[in-house]
One Martini backbone bead per residue (centre of mass of N, CA, C, O) as a GRO file, in nm:
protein
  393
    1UNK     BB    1  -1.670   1.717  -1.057
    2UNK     BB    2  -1.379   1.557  -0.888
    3UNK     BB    3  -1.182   1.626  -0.600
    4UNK     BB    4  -0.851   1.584  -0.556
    5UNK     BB    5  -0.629   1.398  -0.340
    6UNK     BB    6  -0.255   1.334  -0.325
    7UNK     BB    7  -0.094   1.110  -0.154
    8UNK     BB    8   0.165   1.095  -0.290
    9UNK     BB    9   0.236   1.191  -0.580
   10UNK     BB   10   0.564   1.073  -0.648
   11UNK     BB   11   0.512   0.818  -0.674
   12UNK     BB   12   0.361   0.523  -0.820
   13UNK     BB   13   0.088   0.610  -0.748
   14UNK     BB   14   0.082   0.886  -0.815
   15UNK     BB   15   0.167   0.918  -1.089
   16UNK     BB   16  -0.068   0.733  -1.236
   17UNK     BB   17  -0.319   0.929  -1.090
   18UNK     BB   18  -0.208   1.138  -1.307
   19UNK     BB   19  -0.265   1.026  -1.548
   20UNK     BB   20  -0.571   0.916  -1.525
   21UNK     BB   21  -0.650   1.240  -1.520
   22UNK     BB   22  -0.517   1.329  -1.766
   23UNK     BB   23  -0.731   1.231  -1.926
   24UNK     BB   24  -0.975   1.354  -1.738
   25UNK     BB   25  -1.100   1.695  -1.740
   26UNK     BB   26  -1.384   1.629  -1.700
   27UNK     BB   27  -1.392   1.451  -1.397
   28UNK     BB   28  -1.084   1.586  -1.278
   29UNK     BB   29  -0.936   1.741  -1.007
   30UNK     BB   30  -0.646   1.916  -0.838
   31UNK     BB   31  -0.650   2.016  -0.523
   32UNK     BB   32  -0.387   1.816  -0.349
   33UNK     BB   33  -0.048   1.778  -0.291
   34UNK     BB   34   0.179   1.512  -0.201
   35UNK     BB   35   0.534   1.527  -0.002
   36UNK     BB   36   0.839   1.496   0.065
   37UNK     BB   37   1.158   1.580  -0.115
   38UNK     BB   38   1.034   1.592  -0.430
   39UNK     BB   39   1.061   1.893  -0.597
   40UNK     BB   40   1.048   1.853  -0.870
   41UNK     BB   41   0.804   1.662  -0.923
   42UNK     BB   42   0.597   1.846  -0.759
   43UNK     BB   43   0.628   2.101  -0.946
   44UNK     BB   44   0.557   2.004  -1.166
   45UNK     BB   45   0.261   1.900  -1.119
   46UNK     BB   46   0.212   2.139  -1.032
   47UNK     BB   47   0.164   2.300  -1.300
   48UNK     BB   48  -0.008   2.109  -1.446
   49UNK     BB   49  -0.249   2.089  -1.205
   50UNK     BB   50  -0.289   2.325  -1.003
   51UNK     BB   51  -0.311   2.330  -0.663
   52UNK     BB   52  -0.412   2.478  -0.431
   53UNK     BB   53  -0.222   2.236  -0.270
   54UNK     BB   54   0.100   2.200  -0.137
   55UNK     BB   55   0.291   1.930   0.040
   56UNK     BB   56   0.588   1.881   0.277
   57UNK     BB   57   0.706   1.740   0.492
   58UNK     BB   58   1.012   1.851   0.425
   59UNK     BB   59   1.073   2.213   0.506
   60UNK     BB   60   1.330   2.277   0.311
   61UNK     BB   61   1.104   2.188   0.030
   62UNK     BB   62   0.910   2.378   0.078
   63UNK     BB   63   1.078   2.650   0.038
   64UNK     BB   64   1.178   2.532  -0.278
   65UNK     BB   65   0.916   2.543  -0.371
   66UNK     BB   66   0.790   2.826  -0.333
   67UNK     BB   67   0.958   2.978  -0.475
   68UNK     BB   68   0.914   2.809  -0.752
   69UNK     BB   69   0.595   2.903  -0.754
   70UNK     BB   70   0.659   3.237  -0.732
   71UNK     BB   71   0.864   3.266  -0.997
   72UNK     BB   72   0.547   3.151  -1.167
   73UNK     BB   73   0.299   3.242  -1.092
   74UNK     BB   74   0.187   3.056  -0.864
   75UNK     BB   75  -0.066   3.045  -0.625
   76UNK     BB   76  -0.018   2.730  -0.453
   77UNK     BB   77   0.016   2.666  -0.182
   78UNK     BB   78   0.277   2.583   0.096
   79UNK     BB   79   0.306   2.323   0.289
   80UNK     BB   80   0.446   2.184   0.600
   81UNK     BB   81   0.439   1.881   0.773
   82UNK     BB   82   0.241   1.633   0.961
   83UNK     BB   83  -0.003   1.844   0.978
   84UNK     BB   84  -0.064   1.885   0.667
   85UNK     BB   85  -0.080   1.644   0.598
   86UNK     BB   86  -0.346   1.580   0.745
   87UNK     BB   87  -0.510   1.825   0.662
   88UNK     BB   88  -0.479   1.744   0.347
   89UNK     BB   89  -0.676   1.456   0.426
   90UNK     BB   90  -0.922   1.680   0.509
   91UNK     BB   91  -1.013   1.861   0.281
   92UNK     BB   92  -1.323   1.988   0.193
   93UNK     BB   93  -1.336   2.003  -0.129
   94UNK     BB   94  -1.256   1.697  -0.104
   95UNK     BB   95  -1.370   1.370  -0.245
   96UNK     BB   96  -1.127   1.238  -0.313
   97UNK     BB   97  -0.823   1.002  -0.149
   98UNK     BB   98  -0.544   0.947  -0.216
   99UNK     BB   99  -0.341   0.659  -0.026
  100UNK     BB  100   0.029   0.698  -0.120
  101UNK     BB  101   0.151   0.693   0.153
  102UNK     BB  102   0.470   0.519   0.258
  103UNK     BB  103   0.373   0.366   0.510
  104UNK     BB  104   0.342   0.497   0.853
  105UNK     BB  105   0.301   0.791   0.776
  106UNK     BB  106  -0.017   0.742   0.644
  107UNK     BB  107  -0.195   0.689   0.849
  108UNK     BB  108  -0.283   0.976   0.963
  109UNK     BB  109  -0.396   1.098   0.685
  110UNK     BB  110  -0.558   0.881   0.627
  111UNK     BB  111  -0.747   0.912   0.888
  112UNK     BB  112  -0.848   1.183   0.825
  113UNK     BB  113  -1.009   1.144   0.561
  114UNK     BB  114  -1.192   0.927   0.721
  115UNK     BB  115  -1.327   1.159   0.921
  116UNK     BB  116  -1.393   1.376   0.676
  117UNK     BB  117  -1.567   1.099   0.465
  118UNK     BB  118  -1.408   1.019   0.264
  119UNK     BB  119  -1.320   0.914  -0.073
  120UNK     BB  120  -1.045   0.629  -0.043
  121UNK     BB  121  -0.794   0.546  -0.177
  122UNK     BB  122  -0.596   0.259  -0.121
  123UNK     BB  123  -0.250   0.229  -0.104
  124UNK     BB  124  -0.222   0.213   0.191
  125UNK     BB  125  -0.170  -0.079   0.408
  126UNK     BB  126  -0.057  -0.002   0.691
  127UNK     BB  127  -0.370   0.140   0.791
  128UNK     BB  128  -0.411  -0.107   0.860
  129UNK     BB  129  -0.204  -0.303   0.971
  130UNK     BB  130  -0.180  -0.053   1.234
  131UNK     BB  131  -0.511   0.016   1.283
  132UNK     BB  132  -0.750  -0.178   1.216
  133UNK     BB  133  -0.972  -0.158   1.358
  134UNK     BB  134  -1.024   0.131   1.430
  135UNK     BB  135  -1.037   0.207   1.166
  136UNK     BB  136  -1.309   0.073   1.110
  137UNK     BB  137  -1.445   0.243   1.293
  138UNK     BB  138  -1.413   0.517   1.154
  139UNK     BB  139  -1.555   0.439   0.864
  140UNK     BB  140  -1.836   0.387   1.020
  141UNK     BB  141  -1.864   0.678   1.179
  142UNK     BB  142  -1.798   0.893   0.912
  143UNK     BB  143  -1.906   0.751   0.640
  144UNK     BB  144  -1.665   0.616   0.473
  145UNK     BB  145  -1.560   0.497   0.124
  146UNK     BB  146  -1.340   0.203   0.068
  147UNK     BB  147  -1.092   0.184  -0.245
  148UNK     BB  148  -0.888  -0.042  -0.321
  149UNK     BB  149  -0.589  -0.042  -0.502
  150UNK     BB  150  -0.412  -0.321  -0.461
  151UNK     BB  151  -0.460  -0.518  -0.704
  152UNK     BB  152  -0.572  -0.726  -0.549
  153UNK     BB  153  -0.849  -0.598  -0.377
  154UNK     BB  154  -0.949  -0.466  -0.612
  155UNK     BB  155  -1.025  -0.750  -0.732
  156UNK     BB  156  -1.217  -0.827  -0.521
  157UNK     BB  157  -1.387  -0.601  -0.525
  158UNK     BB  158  -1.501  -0.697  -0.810
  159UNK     BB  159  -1.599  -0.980  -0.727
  160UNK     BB  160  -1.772  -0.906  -0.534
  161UNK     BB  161  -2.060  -0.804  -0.437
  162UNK     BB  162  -2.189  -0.502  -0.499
  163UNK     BB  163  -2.402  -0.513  -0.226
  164UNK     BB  164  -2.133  -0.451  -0.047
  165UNK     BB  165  -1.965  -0.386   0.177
  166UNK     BB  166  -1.605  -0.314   0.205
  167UNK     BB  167  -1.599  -0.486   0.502
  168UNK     BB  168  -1.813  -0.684   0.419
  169UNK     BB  169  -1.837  -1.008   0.238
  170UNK     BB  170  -2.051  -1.167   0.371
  171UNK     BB  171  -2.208  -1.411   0.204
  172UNK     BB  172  -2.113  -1.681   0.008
  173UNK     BB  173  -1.798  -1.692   0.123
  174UNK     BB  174  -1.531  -1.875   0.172
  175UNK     BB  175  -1.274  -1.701   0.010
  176UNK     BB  176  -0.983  -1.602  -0.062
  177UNK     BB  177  -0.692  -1.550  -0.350
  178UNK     BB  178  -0.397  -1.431  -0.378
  179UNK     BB  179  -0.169  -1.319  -0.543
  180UNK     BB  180   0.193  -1.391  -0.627
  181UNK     BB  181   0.492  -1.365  -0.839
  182UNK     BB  182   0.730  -1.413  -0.648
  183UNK     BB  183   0.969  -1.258  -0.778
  184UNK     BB  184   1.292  -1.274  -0.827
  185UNK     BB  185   1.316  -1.488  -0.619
  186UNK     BB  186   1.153  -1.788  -0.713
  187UNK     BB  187   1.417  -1.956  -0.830
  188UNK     BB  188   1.614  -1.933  -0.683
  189UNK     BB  189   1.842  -2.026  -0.463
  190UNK     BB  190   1.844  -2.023  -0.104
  191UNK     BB  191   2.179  -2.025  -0.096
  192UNK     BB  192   2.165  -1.696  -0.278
  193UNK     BB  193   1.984  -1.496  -0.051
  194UNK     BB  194   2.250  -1.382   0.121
  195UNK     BB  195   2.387  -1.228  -0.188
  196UNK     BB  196   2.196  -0.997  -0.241
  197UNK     BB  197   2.107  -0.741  -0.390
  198UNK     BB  198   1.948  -0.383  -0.404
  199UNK     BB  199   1.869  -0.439  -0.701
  200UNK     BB  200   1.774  -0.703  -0.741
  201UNK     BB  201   1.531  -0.659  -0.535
  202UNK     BB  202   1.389  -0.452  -0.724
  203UNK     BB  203   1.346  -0.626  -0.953
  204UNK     BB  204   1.093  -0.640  -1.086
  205UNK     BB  205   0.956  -0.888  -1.334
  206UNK     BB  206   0.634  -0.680  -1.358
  207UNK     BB  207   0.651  -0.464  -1.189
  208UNK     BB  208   0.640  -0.096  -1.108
  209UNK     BB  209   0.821  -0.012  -0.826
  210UNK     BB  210   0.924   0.086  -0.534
  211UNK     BB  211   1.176  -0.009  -0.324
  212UNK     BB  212   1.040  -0.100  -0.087
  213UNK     BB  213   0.825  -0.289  -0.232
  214UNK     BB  214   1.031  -0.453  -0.400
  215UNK     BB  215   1.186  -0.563  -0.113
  216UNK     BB  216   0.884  -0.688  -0.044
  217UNK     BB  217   0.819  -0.871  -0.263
  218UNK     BB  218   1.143  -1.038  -0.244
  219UNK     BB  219   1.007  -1.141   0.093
  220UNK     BB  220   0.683  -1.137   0.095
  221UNK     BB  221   0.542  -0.895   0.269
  222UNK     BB  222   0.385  -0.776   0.102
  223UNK     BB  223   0.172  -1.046   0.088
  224UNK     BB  224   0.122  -1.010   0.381
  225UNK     BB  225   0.000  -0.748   0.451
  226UNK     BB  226  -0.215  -0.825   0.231
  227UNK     BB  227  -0.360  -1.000   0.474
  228UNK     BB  228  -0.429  -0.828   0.665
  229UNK     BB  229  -0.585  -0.610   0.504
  230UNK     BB  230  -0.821  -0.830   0.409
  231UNK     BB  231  -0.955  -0.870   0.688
  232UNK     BB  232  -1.014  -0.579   0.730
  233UNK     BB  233  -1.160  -0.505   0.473
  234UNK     BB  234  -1.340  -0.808   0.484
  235UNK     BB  235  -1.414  -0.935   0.693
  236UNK     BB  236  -1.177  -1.165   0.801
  237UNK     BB  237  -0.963  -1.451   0.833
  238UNK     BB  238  -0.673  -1.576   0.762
  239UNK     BB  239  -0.799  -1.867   0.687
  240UNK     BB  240  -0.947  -1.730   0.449
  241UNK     BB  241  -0.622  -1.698   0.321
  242UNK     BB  242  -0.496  -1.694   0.045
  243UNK     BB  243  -0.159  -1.772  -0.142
  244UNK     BB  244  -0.084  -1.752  -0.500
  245UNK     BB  245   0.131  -1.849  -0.711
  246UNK     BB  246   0.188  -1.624  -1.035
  247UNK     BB  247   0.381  -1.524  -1.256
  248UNK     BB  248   0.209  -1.371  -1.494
  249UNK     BB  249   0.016  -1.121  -1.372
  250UNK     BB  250  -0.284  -1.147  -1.455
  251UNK     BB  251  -0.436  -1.273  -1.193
  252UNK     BB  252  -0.478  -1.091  -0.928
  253UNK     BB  253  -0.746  -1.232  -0.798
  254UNK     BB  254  -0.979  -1.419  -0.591
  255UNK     BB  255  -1.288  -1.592  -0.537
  256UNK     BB  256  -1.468  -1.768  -0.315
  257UNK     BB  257  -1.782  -2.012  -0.342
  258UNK     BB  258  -1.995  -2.218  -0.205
  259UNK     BB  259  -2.070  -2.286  -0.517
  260UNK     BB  260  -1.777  -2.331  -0.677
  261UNK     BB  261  -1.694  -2.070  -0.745
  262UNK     BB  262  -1.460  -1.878  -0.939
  263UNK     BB  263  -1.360  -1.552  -0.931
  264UNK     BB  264  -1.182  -1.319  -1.155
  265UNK     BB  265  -0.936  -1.045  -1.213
  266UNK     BB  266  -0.800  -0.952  -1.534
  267UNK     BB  267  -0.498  -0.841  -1.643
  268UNK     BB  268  -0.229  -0.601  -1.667
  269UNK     BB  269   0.054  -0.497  -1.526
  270UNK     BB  270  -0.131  -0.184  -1.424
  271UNK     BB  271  -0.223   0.017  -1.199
  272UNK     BB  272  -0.436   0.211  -1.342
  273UNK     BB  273  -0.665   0.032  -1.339
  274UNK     BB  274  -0.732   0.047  -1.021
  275UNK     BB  275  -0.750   0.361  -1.037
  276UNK     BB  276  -0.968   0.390  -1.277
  277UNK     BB  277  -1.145   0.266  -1.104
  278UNK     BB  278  -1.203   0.425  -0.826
  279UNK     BB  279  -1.231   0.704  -0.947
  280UNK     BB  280  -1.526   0.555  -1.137
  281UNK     BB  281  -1.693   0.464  -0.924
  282UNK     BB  282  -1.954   0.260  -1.102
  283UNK     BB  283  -1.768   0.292  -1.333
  284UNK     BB  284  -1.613   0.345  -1.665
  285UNK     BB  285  -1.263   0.413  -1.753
  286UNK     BB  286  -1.010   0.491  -1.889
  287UNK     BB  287  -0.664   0.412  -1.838
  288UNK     BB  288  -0.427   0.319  -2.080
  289UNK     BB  289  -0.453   0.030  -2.072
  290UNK     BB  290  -0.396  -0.252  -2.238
  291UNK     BB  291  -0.526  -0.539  -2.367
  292UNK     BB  292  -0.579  -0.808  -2.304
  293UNK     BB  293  -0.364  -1.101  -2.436
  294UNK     BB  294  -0.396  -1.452  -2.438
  295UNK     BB  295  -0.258  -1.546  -2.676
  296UNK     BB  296   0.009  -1.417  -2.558
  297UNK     BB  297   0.019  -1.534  -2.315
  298UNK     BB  298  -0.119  -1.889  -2.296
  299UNK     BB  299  -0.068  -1.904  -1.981
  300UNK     BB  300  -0.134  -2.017  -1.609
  301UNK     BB  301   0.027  -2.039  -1.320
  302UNK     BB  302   0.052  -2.232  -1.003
  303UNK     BB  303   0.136  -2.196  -0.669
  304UNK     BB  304   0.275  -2.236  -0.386
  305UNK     BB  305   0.407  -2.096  -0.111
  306UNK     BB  306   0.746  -2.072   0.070
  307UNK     BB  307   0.826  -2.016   0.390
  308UNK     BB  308   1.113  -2.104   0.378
  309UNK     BB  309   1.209  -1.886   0.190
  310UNK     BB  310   0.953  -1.687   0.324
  311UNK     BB  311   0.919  -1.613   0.594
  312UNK     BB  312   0.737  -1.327   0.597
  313UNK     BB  313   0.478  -1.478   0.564
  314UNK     BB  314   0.465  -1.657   0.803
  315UNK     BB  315   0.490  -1.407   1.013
  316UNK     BB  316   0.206  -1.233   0.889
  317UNK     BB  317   0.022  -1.465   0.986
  318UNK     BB  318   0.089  -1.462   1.278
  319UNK     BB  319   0.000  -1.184   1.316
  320UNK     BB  320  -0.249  -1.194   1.237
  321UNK     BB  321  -0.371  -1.422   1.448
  322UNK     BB  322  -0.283  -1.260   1.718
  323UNK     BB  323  -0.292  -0.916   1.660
  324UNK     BB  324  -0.328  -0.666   1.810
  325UNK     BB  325   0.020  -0.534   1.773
  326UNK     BB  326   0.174  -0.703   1.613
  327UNK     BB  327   0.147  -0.589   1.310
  328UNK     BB  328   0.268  -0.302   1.422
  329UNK     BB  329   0.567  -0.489   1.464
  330UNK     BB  330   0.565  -0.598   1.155
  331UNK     BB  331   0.587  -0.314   1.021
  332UNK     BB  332   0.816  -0.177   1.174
  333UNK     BB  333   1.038  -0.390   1.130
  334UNK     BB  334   1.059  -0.379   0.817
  335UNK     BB  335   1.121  -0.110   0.759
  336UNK     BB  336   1.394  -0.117   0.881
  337UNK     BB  337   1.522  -0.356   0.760
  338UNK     BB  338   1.471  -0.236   0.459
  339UNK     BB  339   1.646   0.000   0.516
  340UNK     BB  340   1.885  -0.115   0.576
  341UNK     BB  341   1.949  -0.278   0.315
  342UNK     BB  342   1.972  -0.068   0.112
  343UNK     BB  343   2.233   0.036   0.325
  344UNK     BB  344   2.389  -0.236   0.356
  345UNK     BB  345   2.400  -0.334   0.666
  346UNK     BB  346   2.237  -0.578   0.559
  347UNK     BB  347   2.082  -0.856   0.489
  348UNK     BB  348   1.820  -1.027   0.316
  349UNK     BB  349   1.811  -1.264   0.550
  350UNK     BB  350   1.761  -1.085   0.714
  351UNK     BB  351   1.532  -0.943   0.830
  352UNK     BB  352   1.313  -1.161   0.960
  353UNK     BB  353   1.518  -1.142   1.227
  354UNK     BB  354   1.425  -0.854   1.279
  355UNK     BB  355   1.091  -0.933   1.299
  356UNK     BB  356   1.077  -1.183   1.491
  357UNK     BB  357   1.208  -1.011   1.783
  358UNK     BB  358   0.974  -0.811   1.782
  359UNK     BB  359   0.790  -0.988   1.820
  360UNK     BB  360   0.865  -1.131   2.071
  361UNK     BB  361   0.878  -0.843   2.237
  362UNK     BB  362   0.558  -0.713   2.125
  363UNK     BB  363   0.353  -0.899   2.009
  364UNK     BB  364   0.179  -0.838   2.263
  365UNK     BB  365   0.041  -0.603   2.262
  366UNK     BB  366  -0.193  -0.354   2.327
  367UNK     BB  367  -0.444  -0.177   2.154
  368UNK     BB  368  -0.679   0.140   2.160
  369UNK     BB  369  -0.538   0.359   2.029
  370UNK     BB  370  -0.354   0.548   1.827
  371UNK     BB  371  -0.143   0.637   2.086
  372UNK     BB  372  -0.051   0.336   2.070
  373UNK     BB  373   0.021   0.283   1.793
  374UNK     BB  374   0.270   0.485   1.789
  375UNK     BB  375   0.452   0.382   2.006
  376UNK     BB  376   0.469   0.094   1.921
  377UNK     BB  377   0.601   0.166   1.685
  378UNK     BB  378   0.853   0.312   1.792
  379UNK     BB  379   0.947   0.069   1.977
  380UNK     BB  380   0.983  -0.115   1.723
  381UNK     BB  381   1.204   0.050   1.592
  382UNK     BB  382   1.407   0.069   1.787
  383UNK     BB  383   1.454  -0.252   1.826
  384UNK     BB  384   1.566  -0.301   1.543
  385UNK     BB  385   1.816  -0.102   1.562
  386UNK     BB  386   1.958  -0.275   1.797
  387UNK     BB  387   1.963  -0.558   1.643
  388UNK     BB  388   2.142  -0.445   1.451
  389UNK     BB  389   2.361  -0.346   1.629
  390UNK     BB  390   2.421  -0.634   1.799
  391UNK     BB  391   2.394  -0.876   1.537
  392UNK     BB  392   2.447  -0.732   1.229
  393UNK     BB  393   2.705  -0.466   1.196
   0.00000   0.00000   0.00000
């Protein structure tokens, strides 16, 4: 039986992770739950999965988790802030950690796993985003395991040959081929791009993911982020990264090798089945979700992305190219971004314009160890406030 631990346990891939688990109770355990500040639905997953270690971010709802776990006659520690997160990272009793923390803030926790040697489920893309080579480093040094969760990374993984390691594609690989729906707005007019509300933008067509990453996937930064994940996942160069527009995301991504062949990995848009592959590889295991019916689906549309449209694509790959500090700096000031956009404070168009911003004020730094990554980090967080109080408010 595998003990596990999920970062991020009340989000949209926490949930499903405990979906997947709550299926095989006789596969596997759940040692420690965190979230950041939602204190009812962590109560319940803690009643329901009773784990070792619950952890909150927030200080005021680990009080008042603590309270309802004692008042349940539940033995569960309760632990808060940024170091418990950390610790339950690597807590030792624990086999493997989906790393579910949206944002950098999961950065942390999740090197933490890796530096553990834990067999690491990666649904964090940020922590490759702004760790890069270091992550890739420390990989090496602890001989941790990291298996992506991401539907496109994970489709990859499943395509590449079984016998590479997980950072290194290998010979005979061509290049990457990632999907993407194209979001809410992917027929919209760009000239009613201005005037989308925060409603509209998290309404995703195909898939059901929390309000960031709905906002990037509107935005197509989600598929930008994707492709710098990818370089350092796969250990390869960003030109050897495609993204191809497919609306019915039925195809989640594909590989092509030299010699003509293109494998594809073919599902329901269902976060489960990625996640059922990860918990059980090189096992397979029920996931929940219902068999692709192609004669349902009937056709497979696929077309180039827009740039034009979606700047922060273009923005994602010209940091992938860049290096050094930009990918910090382009995933810092998006999250500012997207956190103002959805507080109604910028518009929607607005968004690249403070990426671009701090791209050109900072994305030339170099970082080498993690506290430069994190200040870095920092510095372009303050700077997106800046240019959005100084430009946009």
């Amino acid at each position: 039986m595998k003990a596990v631990t999920v970062l991020g346990a009340t989000g949209s891939i926490g949930v499903n992770t405990l979906d997947v688990i709550q299926q095989h109770p006789e596969r596997f355990r759940v040692i420690a739950l965190t979230a950041n500040r939602n204190v009812d639905k962590l109560y319940e997953q803690c009643m329901e999965f009773r784990p070792r270690v619950a952890v909150m971010a927030d200080s005021q709802a680990a009080r008042s988790l603590s309270q309802r776990l004692k008042a349940a006659d539940l033995k569960t520690e309760v632990w808060s802030g940024p170091e418990a997160l950390i610790e339950a990272g690597g807590l030792a009793e624990a086999d493997m950690v989906m790393a579910a923390i949206v944002g950098g803030a999961g950065l942390a926790p999740t090197l933490s796993a890796v530096q553990a040697g834990k067999t690491v489920l990666l649904a964090n893309k940020e922590a490759l985003v702004m760790g890069g080579s270091l992550f890739q480093a420390q990989v090496t040094k602890h001989q941790a395991m990291v298996i992506p969760i991401d539907s496109e990374h994970n489709a990859i993984f499943q395509c590449l040959p079984a016998d590479r390691h997980p950072m290194e594609i290998g010979g005979g690989v061509r290049g990457l081929l990632l999907t993407a729906s194209g979001g809410p707005f992917r027929d919209r007019p760009k000239s009613d791009l201005d005037s989308v509300t925060p409603e509209q933008a998290i309404a995703h067509p195909n898939w059901v993911m929390g309000r960031k990453i709905s906002v990037d996937s509107a935005s197509m930064m989600n598929k930008g982020l994707e492709v710098i994940e990818a370089c350092y996942l796969f250990g390869t160069e960003p030109d050897r990264v495609r993204v191809v527009i497919h609306p019915q995301s039925v195809i989640h991504s594909m590989v092509e090798y030299v010699d003509g062949s293109v494998l594809a990995q073919l599902g329901n848009p269902d976060m489960r089945t990625p996640i059922a592959h990860a918990l059980a590889w090189p096992e397979r295991i029920e996931s929940g979700v219902a068999s692709l019916d192609l004669f349902e689906v009937s056709r497979l549309d696929f077309e180039p992305p827009d740039c034009e449209r979606f700047p922060c694509l273009q923005l994602a790959f010209d940091a992938a190219r860049a290096g050094h500090g930009a990918p910090v700096v382009l995933n810092a000031a998006n999250e500012i971004a997207v956190e103002a956009f959805l507080d109604r404070r910028i518009r929607f168009t607005d968004i690249p314009h403070v990426i671009q911003d701090g791209l050109e004020g900072l994305g030339g730094m170099s970082v080498s160890d993690l506290e430069e990554v994190v200040d870095l980090d920092r510095r372009a967080r303050c700077g997106a406030w800046d240019y959005i109080g100084m430009h946009l408010s």
